[in-house]
MILO-323986 format. One record per residue (C-alpha): x, y negated, z. Coordinates in Angstrom, 3 decimals. Example, Ala and Ser with C-alpha at 12.3 -4.5 7.8 and 13.67 -1.06 7.14 Angstrom:
REM residues 2
> x  y  z
> 12.300  4.500  7.800
> 13.670  1.060  7.140
REM end
This chain:
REM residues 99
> x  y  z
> 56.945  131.662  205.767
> 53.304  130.096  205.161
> 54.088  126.880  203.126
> 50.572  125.788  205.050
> 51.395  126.280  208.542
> 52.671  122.678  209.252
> 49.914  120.998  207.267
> 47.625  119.082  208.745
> 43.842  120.313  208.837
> 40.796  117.565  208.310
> 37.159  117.867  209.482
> 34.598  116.385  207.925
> 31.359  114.990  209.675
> 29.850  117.946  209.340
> 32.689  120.148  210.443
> 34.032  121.258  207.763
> 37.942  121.916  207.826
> 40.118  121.054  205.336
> 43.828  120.705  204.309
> 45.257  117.271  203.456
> 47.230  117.133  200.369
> 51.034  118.982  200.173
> 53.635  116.709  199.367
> 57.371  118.077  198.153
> 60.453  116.553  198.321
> 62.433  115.982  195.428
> 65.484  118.424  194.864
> 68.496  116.699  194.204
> 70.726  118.753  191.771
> 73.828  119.456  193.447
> 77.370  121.834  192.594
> 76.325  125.215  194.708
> 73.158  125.692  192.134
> 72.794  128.307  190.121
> 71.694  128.225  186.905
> 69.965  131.457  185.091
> 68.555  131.929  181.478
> 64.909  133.523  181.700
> 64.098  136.460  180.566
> 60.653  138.164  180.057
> 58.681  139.552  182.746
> 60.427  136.691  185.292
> 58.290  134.571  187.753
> 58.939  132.589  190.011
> 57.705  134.272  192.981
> 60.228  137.407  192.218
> 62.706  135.007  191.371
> 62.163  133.473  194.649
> 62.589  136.710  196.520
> 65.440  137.859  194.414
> 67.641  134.747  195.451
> 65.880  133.512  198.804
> 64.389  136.799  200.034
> 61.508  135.198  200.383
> 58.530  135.121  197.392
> 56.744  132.090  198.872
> 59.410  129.559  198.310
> 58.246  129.765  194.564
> 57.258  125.953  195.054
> 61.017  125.320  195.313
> 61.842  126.699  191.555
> 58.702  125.032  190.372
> 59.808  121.787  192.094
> 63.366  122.054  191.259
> 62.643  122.691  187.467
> 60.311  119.389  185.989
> 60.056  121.046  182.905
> 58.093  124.284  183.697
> 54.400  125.308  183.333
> 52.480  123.607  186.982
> 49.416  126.122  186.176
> 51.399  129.231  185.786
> 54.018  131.461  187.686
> 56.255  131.877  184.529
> 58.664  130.044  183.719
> 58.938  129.397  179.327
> 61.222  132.499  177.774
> 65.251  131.674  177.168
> 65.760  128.521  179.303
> 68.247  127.453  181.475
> 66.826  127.694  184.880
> 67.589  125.984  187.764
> 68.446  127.880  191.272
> 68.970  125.195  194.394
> 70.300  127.186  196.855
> 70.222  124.855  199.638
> 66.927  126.310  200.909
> 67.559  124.795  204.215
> 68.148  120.919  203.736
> 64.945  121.481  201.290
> 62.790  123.158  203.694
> 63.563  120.249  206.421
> 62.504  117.652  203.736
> 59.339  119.908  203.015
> 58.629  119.706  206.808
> 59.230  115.935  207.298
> 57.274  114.965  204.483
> 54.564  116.700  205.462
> 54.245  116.402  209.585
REM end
């Protein structure tokens, strides 16, 4: 999946083509989550794949856990980590949000 597919492109005057800005939804903790203590060498993109099959969902750790690094693919060492695994209600919100 290309988180960019669905976003809308901009042109400038001059032609130019741009992206306007991603927006994500907010991920609502809920009772089927999973919850994980990190250990070195994780990131989110192979944490991503690991539970969604999928590496480019990363966004949805990074979304779904405030607390983390927004510069950096790894999450801090020894905390609990959040794991929403209703990839589907989240993806619709992801796609309304940003049509």
């Amino acid at each position: 999946m290309n988180r960019y597919q669905d976003i809308p492109q901009t042109k400038t005057p001059t032609g130019k083509r741009y992206y306007t800005s991603t927006r994500y939804p907010e991920i609502p903790i809920s009772n089927d989550d999973l919850y994980i203590i990190t250990v070195r060498g994780d990131r989110l993109d192979n944490l991503a794949y690991q539970f969604y099959g999928d590496s480019t969902l990363w966004w949805i750790l990074q979304v779904a856990n405030p607390t983390t690094q927004k510069d950096s693919l790894y999450p801090d060492l020894g905390i609990q980590f959040r794991i929403p695994l209703d990839v589907p209600a989240i993806l619709a919100a992801y796609e309304e949000l940003n049509s």
